[in-house]
KOLSE-520006 format. One record per residue (C-alpha): chain; residue in one letter; y, z, x; residue number from 0. Coordinates in steps of 0.02 Angstrom, whole numbers, padded with zeros to 5 digits. Each point is the difference from the previous one (the first is absolute). Layout:
+-------+------+--------+--------+--------+-----+
! kette ! rest !      Y !      Z !      X !  nr !
+-------+------+--------+--------+--------+-----+
!     A !    A !      Y !      Z !      X ! NUM !
...
+-------+------+--------+--------+--------+-----+
This chain:
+-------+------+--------+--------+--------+-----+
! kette ! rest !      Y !      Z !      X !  nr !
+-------+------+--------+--------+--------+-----+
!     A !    X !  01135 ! -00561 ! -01657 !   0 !
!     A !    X !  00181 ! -00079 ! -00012 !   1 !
!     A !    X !  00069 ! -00048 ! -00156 !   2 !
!     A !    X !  00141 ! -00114 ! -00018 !   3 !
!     A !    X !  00105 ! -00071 ! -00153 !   4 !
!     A !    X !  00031 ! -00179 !  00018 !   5 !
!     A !    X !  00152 ! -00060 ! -00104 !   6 !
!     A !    X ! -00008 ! -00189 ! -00029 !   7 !
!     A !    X !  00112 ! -00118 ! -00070 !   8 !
!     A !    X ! -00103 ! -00188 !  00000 !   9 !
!     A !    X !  00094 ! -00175 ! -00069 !  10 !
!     A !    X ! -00016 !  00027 ! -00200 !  11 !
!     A !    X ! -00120 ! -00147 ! -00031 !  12 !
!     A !    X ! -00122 !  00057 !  00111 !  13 !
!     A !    X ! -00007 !  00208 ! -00012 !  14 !
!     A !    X ! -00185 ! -00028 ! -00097 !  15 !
!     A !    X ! -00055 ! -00070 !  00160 !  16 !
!     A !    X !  00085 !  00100 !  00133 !  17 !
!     A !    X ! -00085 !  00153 ! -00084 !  18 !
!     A !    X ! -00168 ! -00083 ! -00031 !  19 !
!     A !    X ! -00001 ! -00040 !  00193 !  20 !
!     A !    X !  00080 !  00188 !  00052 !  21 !
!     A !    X ! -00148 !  00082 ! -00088 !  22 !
!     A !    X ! -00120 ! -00125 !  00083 !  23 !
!     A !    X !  00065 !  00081 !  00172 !  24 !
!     A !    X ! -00100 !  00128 !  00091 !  25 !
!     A !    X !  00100 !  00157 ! -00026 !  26 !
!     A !    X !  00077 ! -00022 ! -00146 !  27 !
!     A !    X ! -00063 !  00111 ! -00138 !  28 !
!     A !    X !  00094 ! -00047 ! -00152 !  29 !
!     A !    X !  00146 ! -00127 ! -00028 !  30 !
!     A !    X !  00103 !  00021 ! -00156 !  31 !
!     A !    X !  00110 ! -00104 ! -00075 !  32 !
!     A !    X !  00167 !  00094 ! -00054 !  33 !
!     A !    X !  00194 !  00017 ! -00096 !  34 !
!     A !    X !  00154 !  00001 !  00115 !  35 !
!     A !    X !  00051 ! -00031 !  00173 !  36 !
!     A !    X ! -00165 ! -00054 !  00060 !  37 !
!     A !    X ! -00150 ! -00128 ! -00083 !  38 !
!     A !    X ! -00139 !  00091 !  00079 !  39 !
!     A !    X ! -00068 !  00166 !  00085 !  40 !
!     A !    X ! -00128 !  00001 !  00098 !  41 !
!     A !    X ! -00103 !  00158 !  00075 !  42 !
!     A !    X ! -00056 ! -00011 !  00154 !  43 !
!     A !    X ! -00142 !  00130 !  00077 !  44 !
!     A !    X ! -00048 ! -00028 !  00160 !  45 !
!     A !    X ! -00079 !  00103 !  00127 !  46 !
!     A !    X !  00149 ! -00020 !  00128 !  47 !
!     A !    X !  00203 ! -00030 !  00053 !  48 !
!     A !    X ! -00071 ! -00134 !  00097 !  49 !
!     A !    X ! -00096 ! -00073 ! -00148 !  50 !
!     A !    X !  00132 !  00026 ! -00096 !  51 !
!     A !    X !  00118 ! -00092 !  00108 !  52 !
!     A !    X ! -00113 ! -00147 !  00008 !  53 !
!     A !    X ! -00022 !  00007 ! -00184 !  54 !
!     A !    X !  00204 ! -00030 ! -00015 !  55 !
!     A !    X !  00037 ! -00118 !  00143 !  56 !
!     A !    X ! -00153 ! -00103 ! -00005 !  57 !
!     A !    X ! -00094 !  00007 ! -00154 !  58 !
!     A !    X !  00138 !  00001 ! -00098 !  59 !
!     A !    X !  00079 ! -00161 !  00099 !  60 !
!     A !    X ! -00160 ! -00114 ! -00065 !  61 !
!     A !    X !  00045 !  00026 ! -00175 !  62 !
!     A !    X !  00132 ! -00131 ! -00055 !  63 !
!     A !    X !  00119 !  00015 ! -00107 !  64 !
!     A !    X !  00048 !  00199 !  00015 !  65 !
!     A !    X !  00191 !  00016 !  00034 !  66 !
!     A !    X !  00032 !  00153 !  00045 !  67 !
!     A !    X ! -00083 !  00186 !  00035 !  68 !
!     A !    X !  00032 !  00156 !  00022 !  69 !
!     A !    X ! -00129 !  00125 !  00067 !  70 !
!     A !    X ! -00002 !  00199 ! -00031 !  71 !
!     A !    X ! -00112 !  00105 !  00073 !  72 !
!     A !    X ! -00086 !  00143 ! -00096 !  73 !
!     A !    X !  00001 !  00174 !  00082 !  74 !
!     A !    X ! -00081 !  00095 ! -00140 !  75 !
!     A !    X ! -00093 ! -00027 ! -00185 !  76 !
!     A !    X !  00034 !  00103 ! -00115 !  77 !
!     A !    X ! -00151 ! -00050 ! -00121 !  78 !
!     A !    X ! -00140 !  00077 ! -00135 !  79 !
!     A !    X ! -00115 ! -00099 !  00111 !  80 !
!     A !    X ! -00073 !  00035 !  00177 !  81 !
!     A !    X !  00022 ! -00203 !  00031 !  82 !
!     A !    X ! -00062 !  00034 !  00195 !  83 !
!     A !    X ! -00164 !  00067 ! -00071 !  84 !
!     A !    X ! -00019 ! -00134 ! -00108 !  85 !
!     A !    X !  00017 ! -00120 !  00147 !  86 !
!     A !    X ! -00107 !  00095 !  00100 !  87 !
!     A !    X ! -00161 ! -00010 ! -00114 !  88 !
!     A !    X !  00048 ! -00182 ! -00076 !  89 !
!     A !    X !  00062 !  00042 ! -00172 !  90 !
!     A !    X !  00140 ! -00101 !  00025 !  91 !
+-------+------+--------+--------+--------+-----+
């Protein structure tokens, strides 16, 4: 599984629907609105780089109204919870 950290910033009247339609996105497991640099985060889990590519330059491009992102990709979690076994029997 790849896990990426999706850093959005979204025009400031319309970050309640930017997120609404993010989570609405296959591969997106959470969006969260935030403080700072950036109006929303969104976590992407995906089974693929490819997936995850087509995730940020496609999906992402039907959404309107997102202004910028910035992608990171997670190399390890460092977690109380096994998340991939809770994907793998459907807990999640």
């Amino acid at each position: 599984m790849v896990t990426s950290i999706i850093l959005i910033n979204a025009e400031r009247t319309r970050i309640n629907e930017v997120a609404e339609q993010l989570a609405g996105l296959d591969g997106i497991s959470e969006v969260y609105s935030v403080s700072g640099n950036y109006d929303l985060i969104a976590i992407a889990r995906v089974a693929s780089n490819e997936e995850l590519a087509d995730l940020v330059t496609k999906e992402l491009l039907t959404i309107n109204f997102i202004v910028k992102t910035e992608t990171m990709l997670a190399f390890k979690a460092y977690s109380r919870h096994d998340l991939e076994a809770m994907f793998e029997i459907g807990m999640v």
